[in-house]
PDB file of N, CA, C and O in Angstrom, chain B, residues numbered from 101:
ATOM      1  N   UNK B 101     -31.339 -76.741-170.790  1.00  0.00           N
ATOM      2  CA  UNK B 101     -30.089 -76.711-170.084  1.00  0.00           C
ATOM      3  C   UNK B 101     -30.381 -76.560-168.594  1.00  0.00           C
ATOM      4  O   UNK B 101     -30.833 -75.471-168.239  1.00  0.00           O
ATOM      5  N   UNK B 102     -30.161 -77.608-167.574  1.00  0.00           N
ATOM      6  CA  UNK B 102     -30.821 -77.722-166.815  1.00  0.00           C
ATOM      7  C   UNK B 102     -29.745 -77.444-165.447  1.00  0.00           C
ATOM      8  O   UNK B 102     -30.114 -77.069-164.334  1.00  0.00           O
ATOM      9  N   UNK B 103     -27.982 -77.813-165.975  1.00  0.00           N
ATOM     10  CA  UNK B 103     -27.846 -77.423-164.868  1.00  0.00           C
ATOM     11  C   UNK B 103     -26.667 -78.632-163.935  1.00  0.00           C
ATOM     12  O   UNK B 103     -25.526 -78.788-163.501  1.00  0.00           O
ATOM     13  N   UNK B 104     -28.135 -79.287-164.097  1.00  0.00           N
ATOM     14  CA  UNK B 104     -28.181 -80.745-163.173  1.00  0.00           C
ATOM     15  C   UNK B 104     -26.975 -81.629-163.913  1.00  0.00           C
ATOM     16  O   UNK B 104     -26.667 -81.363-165.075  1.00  0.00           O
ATOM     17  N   UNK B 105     -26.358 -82.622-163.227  1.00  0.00           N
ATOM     18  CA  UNK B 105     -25.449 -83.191-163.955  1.00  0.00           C
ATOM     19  C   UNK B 105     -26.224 -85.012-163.725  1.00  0.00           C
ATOM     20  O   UNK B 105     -26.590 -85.644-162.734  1.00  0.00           O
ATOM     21  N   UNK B 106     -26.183 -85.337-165.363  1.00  0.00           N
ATOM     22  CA  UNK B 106     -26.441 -87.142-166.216  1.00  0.00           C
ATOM     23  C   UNK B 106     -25.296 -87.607-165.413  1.00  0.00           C
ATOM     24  O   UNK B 106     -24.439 -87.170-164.644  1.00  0.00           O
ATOM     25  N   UNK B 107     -25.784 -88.960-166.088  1.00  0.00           N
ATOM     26  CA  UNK B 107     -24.454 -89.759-166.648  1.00  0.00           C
ATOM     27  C   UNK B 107     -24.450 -89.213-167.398  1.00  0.00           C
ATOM     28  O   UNK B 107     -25.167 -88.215-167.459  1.00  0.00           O
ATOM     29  N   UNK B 108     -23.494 -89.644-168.536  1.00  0.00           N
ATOM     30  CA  UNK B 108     -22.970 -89.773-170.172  1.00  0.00           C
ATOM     31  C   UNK B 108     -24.038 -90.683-170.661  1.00  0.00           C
ATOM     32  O   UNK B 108     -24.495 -90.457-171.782  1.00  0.00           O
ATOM     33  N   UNK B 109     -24.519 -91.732-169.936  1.00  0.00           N
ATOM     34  CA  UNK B 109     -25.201 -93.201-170.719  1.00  0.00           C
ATOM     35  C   UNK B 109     -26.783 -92.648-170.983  1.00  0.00           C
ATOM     36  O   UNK B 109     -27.723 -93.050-171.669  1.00  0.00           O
ATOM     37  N   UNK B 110     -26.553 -91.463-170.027  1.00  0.00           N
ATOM     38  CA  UNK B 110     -28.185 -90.968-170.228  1.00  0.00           C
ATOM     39  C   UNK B 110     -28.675 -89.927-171.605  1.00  0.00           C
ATOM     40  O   UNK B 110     -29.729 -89.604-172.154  1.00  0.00           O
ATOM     41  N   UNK B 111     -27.351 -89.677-171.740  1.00  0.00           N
ATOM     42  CA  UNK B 111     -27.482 -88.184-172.686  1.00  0.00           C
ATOM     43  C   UNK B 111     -27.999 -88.694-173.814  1.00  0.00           C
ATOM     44  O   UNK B 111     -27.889 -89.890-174.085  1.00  0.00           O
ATOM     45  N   UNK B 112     -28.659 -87.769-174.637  1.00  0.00           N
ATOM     46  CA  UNK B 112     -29.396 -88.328-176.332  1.00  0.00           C
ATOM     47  C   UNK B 112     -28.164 -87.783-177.384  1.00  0.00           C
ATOM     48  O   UNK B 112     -27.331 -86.900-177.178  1.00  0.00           O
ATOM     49  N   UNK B 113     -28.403 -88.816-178.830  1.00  0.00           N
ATOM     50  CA  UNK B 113     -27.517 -88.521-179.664  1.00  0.00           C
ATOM     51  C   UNK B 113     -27.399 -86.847-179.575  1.00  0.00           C
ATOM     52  O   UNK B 113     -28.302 -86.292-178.950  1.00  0.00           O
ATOM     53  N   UNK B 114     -26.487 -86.119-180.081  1.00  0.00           N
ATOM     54  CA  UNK B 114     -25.981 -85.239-180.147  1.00  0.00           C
ATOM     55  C   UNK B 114     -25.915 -83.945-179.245  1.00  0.00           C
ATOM     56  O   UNK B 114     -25.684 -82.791-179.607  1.00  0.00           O
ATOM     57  N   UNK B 115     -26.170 -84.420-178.002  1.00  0.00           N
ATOM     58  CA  UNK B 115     -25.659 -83.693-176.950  1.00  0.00           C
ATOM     59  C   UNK B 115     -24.645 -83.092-176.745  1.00  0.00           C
ATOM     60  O   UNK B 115     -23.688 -83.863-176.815  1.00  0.00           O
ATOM     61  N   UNK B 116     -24.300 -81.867-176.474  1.00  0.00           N
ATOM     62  CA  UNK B 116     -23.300 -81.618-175.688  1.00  0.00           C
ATOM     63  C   UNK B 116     -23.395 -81.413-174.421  1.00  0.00           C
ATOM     64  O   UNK B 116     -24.211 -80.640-173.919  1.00  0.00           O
ATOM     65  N   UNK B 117     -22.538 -82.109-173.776  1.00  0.00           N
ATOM     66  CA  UNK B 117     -21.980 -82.037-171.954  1.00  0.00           C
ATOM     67  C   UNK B 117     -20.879 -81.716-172.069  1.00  0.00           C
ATOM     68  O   UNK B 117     -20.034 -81.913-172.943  1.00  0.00           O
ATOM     69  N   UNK B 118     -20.891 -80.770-170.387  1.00  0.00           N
ATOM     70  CA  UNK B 118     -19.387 -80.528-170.058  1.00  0.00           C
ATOM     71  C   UNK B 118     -19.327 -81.424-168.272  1.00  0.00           C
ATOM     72  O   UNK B 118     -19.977 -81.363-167.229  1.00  0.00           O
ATOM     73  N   UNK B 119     -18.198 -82.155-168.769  1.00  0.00           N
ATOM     74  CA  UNK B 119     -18.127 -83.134-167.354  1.00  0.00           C
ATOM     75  C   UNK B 119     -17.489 -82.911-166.218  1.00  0.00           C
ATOM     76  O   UNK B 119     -16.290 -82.690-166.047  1.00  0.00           O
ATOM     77  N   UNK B 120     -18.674 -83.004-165.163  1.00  0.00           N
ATOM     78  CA  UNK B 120     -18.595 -82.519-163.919  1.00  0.00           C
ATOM     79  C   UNK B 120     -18.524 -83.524-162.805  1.00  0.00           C
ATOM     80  O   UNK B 120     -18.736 -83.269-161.619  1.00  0.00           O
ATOM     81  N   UNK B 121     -18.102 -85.070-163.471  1.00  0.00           N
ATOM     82  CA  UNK B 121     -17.780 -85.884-162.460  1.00  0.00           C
ATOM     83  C   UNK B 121     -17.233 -86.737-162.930  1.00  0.00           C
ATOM     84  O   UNK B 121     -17.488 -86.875-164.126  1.00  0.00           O
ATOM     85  N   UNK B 122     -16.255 -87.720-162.340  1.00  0.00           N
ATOM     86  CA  UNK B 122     -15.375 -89.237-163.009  1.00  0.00           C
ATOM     87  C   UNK B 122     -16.054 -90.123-161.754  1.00  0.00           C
ATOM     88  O   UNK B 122     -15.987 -89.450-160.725  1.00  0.00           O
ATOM     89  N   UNK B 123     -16.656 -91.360-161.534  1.00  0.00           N
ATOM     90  CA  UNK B 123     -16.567 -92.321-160.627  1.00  0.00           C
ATOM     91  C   UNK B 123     -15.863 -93.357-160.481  1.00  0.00           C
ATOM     92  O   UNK B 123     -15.825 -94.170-159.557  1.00  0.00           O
ATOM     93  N   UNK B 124     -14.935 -93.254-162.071  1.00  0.00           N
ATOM     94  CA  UNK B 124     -14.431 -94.419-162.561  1.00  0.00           C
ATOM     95  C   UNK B 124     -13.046 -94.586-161.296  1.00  0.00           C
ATOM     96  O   UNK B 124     -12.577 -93.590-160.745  1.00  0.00           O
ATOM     97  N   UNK B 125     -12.712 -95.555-161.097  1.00  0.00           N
ATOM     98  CA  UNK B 125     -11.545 -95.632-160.454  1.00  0.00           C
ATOM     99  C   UNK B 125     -10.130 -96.681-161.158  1.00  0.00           C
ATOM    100  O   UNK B 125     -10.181 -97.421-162.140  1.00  0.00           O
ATOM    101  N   UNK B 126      -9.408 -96.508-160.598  1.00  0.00           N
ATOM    102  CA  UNK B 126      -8.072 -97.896-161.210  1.00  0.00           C
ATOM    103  C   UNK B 126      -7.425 -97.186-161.774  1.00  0.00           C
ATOM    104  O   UNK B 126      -7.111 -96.017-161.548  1.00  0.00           O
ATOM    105  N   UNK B 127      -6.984 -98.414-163.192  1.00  0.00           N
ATOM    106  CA  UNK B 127      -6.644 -98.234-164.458  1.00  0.00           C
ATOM    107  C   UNK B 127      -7.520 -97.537-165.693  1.00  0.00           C
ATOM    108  O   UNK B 127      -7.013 -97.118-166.733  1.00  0.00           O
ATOM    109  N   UNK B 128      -8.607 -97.508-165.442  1.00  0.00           N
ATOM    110  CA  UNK B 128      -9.874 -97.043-166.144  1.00  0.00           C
ATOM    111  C   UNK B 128      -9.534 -95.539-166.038  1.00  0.00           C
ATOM    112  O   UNK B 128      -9.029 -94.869-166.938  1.00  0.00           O
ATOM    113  N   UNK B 129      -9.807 -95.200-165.077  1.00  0.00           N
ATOM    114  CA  UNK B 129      -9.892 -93.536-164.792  1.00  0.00           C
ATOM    115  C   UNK B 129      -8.834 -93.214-165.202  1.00  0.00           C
ATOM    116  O   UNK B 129      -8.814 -92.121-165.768  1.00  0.00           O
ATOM    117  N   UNK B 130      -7.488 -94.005-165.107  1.00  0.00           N
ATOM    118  CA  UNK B 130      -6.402 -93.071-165.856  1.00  0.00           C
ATOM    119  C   UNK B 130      -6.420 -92.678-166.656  1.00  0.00           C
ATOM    120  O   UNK B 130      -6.263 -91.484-166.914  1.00  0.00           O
ATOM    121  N   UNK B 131      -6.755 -94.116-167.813  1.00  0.00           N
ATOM    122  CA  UNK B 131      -6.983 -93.817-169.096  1.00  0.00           C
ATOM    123  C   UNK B 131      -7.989 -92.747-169.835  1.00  0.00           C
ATOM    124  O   UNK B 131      -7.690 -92.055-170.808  1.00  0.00           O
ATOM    125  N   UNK B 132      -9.162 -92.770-169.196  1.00  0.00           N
ATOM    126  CA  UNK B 132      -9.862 -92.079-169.438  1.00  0.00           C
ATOM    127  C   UNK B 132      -9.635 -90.059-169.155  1.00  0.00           C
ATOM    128  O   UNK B 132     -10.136 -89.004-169.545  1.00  0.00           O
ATOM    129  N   UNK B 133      -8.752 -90.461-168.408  1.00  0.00           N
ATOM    130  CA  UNK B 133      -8.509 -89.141-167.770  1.00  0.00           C
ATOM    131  C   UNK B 133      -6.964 -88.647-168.838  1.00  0.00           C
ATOM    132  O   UNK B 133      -6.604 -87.506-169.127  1.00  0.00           O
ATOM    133  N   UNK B 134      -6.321 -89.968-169.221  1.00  0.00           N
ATOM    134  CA  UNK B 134      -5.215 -89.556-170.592  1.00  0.00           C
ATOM    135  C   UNK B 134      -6.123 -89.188-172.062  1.00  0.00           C
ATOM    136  O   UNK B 134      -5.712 -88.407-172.920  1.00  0.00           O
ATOM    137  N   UNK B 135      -7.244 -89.825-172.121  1.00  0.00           N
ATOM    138  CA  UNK B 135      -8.235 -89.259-173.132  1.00  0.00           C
ATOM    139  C   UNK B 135      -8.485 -88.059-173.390  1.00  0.00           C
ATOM    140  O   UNK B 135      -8.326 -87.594-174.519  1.00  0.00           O
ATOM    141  N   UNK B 136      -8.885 -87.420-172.451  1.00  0.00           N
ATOM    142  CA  UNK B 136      -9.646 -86.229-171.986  1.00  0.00           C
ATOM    143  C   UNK B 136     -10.589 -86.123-171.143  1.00  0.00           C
ATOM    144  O   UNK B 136     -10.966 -85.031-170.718  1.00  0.00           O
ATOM    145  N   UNK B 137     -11.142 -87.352-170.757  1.00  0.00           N
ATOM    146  CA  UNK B 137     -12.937 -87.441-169.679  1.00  0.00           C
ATOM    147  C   UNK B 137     -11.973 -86.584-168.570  1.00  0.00           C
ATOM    148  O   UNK B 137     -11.336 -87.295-167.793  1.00  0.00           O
ATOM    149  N   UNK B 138     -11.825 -85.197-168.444  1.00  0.00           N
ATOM    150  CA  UNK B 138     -11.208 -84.627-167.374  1.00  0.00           C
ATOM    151  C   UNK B 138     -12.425 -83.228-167.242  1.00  0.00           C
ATOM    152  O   UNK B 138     -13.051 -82.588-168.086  1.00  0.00           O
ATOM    153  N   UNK B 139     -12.344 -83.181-165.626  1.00  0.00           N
ATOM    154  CA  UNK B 139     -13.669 -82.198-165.248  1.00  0.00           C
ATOM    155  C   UNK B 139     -13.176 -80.877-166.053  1.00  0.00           C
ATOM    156  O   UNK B 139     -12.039 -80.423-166.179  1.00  0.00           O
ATOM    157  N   UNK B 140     -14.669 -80.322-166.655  1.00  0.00           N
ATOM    158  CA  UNK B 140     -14.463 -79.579-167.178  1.00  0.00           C
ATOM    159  C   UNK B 140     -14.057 -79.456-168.916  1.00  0.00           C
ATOM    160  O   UNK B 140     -13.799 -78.306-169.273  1.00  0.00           O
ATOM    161  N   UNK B 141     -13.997 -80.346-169.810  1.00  0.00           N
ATOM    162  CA  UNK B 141     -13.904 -80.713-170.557  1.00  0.00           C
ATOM    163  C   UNK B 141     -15.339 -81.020-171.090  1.00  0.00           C
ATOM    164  O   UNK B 141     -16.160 -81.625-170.401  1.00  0.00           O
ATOM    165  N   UNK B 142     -15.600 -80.572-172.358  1.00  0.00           N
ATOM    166  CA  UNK B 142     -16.798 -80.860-173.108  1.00  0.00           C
ATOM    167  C   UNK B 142     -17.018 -82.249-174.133  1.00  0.00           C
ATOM    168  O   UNK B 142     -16.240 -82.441-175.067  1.00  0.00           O
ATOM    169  N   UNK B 143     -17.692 -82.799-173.965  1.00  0.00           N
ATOM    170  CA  UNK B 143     -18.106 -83.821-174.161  1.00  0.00           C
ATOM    171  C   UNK B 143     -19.291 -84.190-175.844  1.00  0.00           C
ATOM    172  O   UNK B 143     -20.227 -83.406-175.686  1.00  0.00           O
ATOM    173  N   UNK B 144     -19.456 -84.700-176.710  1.00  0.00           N
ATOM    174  CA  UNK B 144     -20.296 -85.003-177.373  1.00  0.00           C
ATOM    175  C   UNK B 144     -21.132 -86.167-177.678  1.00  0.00           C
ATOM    176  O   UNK B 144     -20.629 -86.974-178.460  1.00  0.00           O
ATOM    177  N   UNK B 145     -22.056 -86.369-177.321  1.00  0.00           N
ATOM    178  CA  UNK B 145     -22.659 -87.490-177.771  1.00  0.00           C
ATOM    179  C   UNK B 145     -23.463 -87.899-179.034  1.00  0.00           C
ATOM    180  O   UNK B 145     -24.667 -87.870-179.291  1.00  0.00           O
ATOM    181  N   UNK B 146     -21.729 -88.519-180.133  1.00  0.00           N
ATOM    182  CA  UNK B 146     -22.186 -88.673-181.816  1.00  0.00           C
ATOM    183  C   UNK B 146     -23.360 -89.569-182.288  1.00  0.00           C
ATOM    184  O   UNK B 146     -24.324 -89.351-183.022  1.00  0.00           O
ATOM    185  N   UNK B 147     -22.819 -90.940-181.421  1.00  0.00           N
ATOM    186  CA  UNK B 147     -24.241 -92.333-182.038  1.00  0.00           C
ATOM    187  C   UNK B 147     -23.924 -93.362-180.783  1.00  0.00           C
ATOM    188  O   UNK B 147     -22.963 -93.401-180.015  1.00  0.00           O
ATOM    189  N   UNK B 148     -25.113 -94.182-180.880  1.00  0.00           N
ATOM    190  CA  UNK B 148     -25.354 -95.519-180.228  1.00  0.00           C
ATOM    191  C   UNK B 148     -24.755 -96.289-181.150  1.00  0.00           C
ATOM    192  O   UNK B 148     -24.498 -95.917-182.295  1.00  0.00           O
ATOM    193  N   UNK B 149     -24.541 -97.260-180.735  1.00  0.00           N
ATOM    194  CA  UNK B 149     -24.550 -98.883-181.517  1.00  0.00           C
ATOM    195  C   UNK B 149     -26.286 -99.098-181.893  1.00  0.00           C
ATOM    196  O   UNK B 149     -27.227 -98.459-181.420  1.00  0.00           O
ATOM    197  N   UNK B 150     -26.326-100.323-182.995  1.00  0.00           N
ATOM    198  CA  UNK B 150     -27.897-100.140-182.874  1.00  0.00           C
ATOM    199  C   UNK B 150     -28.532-101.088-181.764  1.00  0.00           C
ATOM    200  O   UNK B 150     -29.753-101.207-181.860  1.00  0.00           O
ATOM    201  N   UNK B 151     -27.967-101.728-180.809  1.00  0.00           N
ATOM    202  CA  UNK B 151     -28.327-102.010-180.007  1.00  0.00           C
ATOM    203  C   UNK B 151     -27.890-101.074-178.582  1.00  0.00           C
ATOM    204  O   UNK B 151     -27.830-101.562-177.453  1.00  0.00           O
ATOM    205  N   UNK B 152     -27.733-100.275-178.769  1.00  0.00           N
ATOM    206  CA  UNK B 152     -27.738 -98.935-177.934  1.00  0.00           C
ATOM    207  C   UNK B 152     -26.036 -99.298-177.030  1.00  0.00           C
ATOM    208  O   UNK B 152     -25.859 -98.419-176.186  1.00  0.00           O
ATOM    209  N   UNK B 153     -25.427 -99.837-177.041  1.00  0.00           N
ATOM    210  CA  UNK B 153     -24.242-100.047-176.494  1.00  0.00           C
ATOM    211  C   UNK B 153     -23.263-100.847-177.561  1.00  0.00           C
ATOM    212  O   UNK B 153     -23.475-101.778-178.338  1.00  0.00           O
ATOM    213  N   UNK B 154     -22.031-100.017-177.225  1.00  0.00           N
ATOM    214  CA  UNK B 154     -21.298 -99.346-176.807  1.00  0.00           C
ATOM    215  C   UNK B 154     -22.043 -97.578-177.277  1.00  0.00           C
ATOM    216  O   UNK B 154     -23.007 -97.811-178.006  1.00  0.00           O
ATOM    217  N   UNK B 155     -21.908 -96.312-177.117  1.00  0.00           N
ATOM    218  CA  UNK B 155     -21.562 -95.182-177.857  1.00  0.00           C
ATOM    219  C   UNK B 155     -20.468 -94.474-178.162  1.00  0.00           C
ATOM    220  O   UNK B 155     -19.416 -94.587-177.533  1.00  0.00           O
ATOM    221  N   UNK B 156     -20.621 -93.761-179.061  1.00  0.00           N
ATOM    222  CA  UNK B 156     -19.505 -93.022-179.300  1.00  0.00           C
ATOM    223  C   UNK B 156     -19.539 -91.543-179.076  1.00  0.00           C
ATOM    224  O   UNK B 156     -20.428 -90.745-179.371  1.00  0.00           O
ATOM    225  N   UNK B 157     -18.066 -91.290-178.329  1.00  0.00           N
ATOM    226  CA  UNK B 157     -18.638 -89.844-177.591  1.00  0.00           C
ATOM    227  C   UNK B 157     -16.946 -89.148-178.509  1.00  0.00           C
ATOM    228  O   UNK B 157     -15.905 -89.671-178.907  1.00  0.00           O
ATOM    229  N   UNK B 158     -17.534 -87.707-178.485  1.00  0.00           N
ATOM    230  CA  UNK B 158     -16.024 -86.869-179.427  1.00  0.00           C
ATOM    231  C   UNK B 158     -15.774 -85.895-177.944  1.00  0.00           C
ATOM    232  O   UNK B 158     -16.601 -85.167-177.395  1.00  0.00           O
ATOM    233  N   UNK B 159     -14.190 -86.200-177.492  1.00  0.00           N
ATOM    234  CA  UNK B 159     -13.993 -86.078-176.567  1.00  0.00           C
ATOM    235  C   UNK B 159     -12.113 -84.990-177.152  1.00  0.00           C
ATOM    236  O   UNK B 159     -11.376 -85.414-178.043  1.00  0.00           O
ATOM    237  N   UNK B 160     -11.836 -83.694-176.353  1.00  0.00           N
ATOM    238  CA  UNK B 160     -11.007 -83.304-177.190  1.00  0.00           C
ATOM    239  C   UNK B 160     -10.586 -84.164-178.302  1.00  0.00           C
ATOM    240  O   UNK B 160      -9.855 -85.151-178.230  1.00  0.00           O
ATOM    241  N   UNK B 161     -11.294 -83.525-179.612  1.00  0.00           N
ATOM    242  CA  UNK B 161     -11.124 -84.057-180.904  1.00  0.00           C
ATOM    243  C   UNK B 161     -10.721 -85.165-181.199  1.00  0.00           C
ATOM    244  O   UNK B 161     -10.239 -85.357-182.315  1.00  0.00           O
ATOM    245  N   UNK B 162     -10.829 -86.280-180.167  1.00  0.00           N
ATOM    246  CA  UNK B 162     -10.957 -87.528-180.455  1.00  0.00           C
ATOM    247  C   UNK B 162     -11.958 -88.201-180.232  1.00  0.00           C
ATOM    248  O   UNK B 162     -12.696 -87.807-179.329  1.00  0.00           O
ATOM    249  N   UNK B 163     -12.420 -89.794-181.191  1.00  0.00           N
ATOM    250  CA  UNK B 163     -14.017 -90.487-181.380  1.00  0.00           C
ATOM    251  C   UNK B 163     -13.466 -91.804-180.351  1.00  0.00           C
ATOM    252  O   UNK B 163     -12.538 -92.524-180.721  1.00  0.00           O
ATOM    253  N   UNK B 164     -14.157 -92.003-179.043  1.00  0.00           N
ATOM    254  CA  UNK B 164     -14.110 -92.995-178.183  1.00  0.00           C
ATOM    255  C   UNK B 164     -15.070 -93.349-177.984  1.00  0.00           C
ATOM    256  O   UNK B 164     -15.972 -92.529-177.809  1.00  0.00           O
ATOM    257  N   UNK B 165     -15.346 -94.831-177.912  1.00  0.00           N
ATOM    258  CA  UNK B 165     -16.623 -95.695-178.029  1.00  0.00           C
ATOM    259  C   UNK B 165     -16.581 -96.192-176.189  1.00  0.00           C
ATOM    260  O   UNK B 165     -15.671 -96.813-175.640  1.00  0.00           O
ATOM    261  N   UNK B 166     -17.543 -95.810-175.709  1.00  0.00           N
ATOM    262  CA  UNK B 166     -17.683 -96.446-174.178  1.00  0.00           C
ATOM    263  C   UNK B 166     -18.818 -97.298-173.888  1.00  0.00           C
ATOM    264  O   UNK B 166     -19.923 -97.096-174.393  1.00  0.00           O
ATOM    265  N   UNK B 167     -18.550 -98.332-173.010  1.00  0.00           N
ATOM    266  CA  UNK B 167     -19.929 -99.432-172.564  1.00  0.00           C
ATOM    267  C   UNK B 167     -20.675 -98.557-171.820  1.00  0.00           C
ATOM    268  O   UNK B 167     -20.291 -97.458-171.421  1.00  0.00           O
ATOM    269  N   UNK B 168     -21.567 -98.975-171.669  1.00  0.00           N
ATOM    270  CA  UNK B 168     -22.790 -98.484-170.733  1.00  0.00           C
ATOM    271  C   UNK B 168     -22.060 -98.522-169.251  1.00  0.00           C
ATOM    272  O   UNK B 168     -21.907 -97.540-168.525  1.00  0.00           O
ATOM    273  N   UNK B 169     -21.759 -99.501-169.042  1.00  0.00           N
ATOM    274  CA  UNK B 169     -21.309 -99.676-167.419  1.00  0.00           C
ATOM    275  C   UNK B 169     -20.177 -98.461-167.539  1.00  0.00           C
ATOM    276  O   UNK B 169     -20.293 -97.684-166.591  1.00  0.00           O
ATOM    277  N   UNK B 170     -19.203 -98.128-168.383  1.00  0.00           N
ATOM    278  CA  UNK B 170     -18.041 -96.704-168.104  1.00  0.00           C
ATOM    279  C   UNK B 170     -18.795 -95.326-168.142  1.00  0.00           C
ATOM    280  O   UNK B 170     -18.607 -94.575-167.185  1.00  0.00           O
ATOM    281  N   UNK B 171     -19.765 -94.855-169.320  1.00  0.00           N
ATOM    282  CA  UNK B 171     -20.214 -93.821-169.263  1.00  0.00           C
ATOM    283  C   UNK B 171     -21.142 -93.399-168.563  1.00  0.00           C
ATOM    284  O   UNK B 171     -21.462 -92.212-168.489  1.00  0.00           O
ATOM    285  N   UNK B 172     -21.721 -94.401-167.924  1.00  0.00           N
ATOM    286  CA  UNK B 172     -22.597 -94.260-166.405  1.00  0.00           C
ATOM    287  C   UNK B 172     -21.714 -94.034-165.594  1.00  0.00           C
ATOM    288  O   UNK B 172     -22.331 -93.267-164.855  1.00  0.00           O
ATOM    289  N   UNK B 173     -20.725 -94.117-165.162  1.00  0.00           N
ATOM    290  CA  UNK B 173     -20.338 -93.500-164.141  1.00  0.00           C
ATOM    291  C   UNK B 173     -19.299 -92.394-164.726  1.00  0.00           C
ATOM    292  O   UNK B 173     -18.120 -92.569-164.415  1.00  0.00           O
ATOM    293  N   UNK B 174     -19.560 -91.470-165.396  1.00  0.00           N
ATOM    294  CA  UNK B 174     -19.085 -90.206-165.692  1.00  0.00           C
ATOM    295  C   UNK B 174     -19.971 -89.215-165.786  1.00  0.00           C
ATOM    296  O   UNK B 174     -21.061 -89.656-166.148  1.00  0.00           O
ATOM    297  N   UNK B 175     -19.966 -88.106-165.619  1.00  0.00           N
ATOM    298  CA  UNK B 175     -21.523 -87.218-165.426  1.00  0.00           C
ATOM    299  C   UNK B 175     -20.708 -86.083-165.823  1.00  0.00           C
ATOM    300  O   UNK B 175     -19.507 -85.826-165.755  1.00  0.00           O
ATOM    301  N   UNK B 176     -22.312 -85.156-166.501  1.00  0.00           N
ATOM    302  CA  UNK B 176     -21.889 -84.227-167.259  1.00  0.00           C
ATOM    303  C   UNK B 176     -23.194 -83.130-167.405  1.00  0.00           C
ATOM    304  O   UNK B 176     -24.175 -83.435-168.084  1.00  0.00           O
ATOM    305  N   UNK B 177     -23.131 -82.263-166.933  1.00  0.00           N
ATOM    306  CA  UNK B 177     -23.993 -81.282-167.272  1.00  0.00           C
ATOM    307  C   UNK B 177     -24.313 -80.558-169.127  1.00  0.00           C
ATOM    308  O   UNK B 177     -23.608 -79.845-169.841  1.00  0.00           O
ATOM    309  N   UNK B 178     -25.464 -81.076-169.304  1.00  0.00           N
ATOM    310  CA  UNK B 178     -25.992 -80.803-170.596  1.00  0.00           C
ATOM    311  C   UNK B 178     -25.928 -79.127-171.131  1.00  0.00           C
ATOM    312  O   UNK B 178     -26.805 -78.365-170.726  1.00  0.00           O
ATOM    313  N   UNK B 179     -25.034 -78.707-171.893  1.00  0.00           N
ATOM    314  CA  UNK B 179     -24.873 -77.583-172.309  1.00  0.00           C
ATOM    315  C   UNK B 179     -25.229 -77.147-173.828  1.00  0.00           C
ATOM    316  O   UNK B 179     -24.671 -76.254-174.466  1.00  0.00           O
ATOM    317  N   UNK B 180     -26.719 -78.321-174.436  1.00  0.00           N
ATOM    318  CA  UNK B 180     -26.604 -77.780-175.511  1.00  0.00           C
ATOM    319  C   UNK B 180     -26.702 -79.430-176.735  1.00  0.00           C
ATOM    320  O   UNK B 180     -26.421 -80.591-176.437  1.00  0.00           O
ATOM    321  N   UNK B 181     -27.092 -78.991-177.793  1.00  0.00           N
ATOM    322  CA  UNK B 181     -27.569 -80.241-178.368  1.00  0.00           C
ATOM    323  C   UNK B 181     -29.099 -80.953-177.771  1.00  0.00           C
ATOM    324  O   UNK B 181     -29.929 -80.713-176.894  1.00  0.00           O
ATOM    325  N   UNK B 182     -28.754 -82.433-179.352  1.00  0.00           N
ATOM    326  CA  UNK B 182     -29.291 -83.291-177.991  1.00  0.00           C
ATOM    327  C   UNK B 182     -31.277 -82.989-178.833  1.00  0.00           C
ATOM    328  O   UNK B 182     -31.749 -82.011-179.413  1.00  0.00           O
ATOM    329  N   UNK B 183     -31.839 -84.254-178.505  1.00  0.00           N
ATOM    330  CA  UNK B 183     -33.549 -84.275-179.288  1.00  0.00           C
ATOM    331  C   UNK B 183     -34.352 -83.680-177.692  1.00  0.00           C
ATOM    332  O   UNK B 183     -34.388 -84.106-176.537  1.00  0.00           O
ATOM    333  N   UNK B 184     -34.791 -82.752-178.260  1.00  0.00           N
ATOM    334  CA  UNK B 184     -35.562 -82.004-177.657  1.00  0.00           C
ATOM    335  C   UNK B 184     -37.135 -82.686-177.167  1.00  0.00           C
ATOM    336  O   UNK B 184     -37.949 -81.989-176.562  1.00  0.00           O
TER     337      UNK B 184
END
């Protein structure tokens, strides 16, 4: 637990983050921000696709699948989980 704040795209299956940044802007960030991707909010990282994109992250008790290009620009300090 380092502290430091990822992306999301960086984190390993079963991480937990709590997110400490949005870069997303527009229509995107709204949505994401009607989701839950809101600072401060804990984050999970369940599975990859098996080609490693999209993932699926459990975000207040809901399962949302994000591209690489959205969860790179959301960042999240690692609190736990996650292959050692």
């Amino acid at each position: 637990m380092t502290g430091t704040s990822i992306p999301l795209s960086e984190a390993e299956n079963g991480s937990m983050l709590r997110i400490s940044g949005i870069e997303v802007q527009g229509v995107l960030r709204r949505r994401l921000l009607d989701l839950g991707f809101v600072v401060g909010n804990d984050v999970e990282v369940l599975r990859r696709s098996p080609l490693g994109d999209p993932t699926a992250f459990r975000v207040s008790n809901t399962t949302i699948a994000l591209r690489r290009e959205e969860s790179s620009l959301i960042y999240g300090e690692l609190i736990g989980g996650g292959e050692a």
